[in-house]
C-alpha positions as CSV (number, residue, x, y, z in Angstrom):
1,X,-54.1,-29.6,-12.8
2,X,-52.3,-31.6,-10.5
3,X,-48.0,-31.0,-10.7
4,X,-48.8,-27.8,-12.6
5,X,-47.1,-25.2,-10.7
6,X,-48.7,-21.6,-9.9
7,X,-46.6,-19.8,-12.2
8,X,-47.8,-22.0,-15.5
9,X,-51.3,-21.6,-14.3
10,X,-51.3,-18.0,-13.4
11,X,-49.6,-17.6,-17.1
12,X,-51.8,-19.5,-19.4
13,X,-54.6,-17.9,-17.8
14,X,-52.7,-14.4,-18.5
15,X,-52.1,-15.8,-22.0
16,X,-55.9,-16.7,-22.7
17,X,-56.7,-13.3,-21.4
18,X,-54.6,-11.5,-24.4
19,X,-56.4,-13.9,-26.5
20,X,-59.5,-11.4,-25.7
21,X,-58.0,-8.6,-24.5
22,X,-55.8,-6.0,-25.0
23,X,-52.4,-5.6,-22.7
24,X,-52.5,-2.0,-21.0
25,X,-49.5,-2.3,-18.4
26,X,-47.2,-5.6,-17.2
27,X,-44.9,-5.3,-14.0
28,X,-42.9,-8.2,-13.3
29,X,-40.7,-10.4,-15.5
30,X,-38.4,-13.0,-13.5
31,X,-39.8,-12.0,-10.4
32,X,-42.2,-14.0,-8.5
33,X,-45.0,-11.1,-8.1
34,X,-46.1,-10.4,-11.5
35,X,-49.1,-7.5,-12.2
36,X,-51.1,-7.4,-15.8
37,X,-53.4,-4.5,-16.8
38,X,-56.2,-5.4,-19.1
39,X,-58.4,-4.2,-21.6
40,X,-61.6,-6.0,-22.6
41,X,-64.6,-5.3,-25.2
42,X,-62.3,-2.1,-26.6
43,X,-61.2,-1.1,-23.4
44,X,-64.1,-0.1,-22.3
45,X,-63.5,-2.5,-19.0
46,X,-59.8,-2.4,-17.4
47,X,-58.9,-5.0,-14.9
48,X,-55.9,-5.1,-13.0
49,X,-54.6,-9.0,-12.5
50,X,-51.8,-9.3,-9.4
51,X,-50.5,-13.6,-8.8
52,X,-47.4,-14.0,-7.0
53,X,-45.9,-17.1,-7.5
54,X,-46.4,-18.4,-4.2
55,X,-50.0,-17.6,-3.6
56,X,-51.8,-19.8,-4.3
57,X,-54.7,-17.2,-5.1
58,X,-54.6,-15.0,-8.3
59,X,-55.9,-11.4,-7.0
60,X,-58.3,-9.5,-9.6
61,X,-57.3,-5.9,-7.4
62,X,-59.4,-3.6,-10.2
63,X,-62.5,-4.6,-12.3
64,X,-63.0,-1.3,-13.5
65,X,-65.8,-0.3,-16.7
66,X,-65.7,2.9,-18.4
67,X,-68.5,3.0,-20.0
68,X,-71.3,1.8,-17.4
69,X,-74.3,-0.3,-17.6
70,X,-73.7,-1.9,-21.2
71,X,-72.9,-5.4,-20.0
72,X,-69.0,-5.0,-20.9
73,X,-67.9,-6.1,-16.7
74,X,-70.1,-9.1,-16.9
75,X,-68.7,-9.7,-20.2
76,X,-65.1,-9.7,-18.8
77,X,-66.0,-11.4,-15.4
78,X,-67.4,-14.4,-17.5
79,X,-63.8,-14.5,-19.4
80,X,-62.4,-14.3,-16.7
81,X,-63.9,-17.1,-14.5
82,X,-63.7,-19.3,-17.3
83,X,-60.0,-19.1,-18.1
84,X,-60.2,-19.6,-14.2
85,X,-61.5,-22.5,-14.3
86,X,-59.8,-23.9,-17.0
87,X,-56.5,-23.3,-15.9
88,X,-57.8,-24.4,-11.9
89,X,-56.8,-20.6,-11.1
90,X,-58.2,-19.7,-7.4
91,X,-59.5,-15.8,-7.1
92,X,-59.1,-13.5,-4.5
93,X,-60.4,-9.6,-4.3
94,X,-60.8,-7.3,-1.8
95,X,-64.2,-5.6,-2.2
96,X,-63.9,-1.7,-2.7
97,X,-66.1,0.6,-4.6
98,X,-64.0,3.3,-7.3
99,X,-64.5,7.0,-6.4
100,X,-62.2,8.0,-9.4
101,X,-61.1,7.0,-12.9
102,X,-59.2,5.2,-13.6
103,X,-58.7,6.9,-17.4
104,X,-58.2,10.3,-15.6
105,X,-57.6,10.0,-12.1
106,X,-60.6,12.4,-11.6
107,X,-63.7,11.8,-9.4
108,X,-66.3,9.5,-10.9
109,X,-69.3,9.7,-9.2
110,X,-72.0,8.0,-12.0
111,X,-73.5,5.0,-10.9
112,X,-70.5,3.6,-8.5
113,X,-71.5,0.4,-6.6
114,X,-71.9,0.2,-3.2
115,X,-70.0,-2.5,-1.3
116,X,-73.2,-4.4,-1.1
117,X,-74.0,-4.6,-4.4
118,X,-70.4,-5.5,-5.5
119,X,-70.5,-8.4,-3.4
120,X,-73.6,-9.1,-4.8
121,X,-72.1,-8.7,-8.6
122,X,-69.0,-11.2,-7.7
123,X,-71.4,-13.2,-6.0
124,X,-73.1,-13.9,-9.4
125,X,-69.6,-15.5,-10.6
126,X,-68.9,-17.8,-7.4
127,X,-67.4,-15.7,-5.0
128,X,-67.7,-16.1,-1.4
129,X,-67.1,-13.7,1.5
130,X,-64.6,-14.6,4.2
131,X,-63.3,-12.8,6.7
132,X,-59.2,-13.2,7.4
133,X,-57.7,-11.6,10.3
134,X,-61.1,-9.1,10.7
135,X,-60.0,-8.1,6.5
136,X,-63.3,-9.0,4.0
137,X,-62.3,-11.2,1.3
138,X,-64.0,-12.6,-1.7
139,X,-62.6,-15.7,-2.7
140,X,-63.4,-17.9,-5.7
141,X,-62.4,-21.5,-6.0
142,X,-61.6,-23.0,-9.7
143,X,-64.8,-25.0,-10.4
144,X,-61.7,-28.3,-11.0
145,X,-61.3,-27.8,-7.3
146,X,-64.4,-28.4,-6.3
147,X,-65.3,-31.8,-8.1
C-alpha cells in the first residue's frame, strides 16, 4: 500500500478487527501511540494491539486465551495475520509466557507455554526471531511486502 501512511493502515486493520471482535479497552485518540484491547470468539481470547504512528511495526503485546486448548488463539492469530496482510501491517511481539490472568489478575498456572513453544506457536503464522540490541523479537512481515 504504497503512500498509505502507518496511521490508515494501523486503523483499518483496527477497524477489520471490530468487525470480528469485540472492543474491551482503547487508549489513545489524537495521539500518535494508540493501544486497543480485544475480544475474539466471545472473549474467550483477549489481545492487546499497541501501533505508534511512527513505527513502522504494529506490536501484538498480549495474545491471551481464557479458556485453553479449544482452538479460539489460533482462531484470532489467523484474523489477525490476515487483516495484516491485507492492510500490509508489519508485526512485532516480544515473546513472554502469562503467569496470571488477565480476567483476575490471579496466578494462572493451567497449561501456560513455555517460551519455546510460543515461539513455536507464532512461528506457525510467519514470525521470525531476531535479536535487537541482545532483546528477542518476533517480527512478522505483511505477506504484500514480501512479493
Amino acid at each position: 500500500m504504497f503512500g498509505v501512511s502507518n496511521r490508515d493502515k494501523f486503523r483499518g486493520m483496527i477497524a477489520d478487527l471490530l468487525n470480528e471482535g469485540n472492543l474491551l479497552n482503547y487508549q489513545g485518540g489524537d495521539s500518535s501511540s494508540n493501544r486497543w484491547l480485544i475480544g475474539f470468539e466471545g472473549d474467550k481470547v483477549i489481545v492487546l494491539l499497541e501501533a505508534d504512528d511512527y513505527d513502522p511495526f504494529m506490536n501484538l503485546e498480549k495474545l491471551y486465551s481464557v479458556v485453553k486448548k479449544k482452538g479460539y488463539a489460533r482462531k484470532a492469530m489467523s484474523l489477525i495475520v490476515n487483516s495484516a496482510d491485507k492492510w500490509d501491517v508489519d508485526l512485532e511481539l516480544d515473546v513472554v509466557p502469562f503467569n496470571y490472568s488477565l480476567i483476575d489478575g490471579k496466578r494462572d498456572t493451567n497449561d501456560i507455554m513455555d517460551v519455546n513453544s510460543l515461539e513455536r506457536f507464532y512461528g506457525k503464522y510467519g514470525f521470525e526471531k531476531n535479536n535487537f540490541d541482545g532483546i528477542i523479537y518476533l517480527h512478522r512481515i505483511s505477506r504484500r511486502n514480501k512479493s
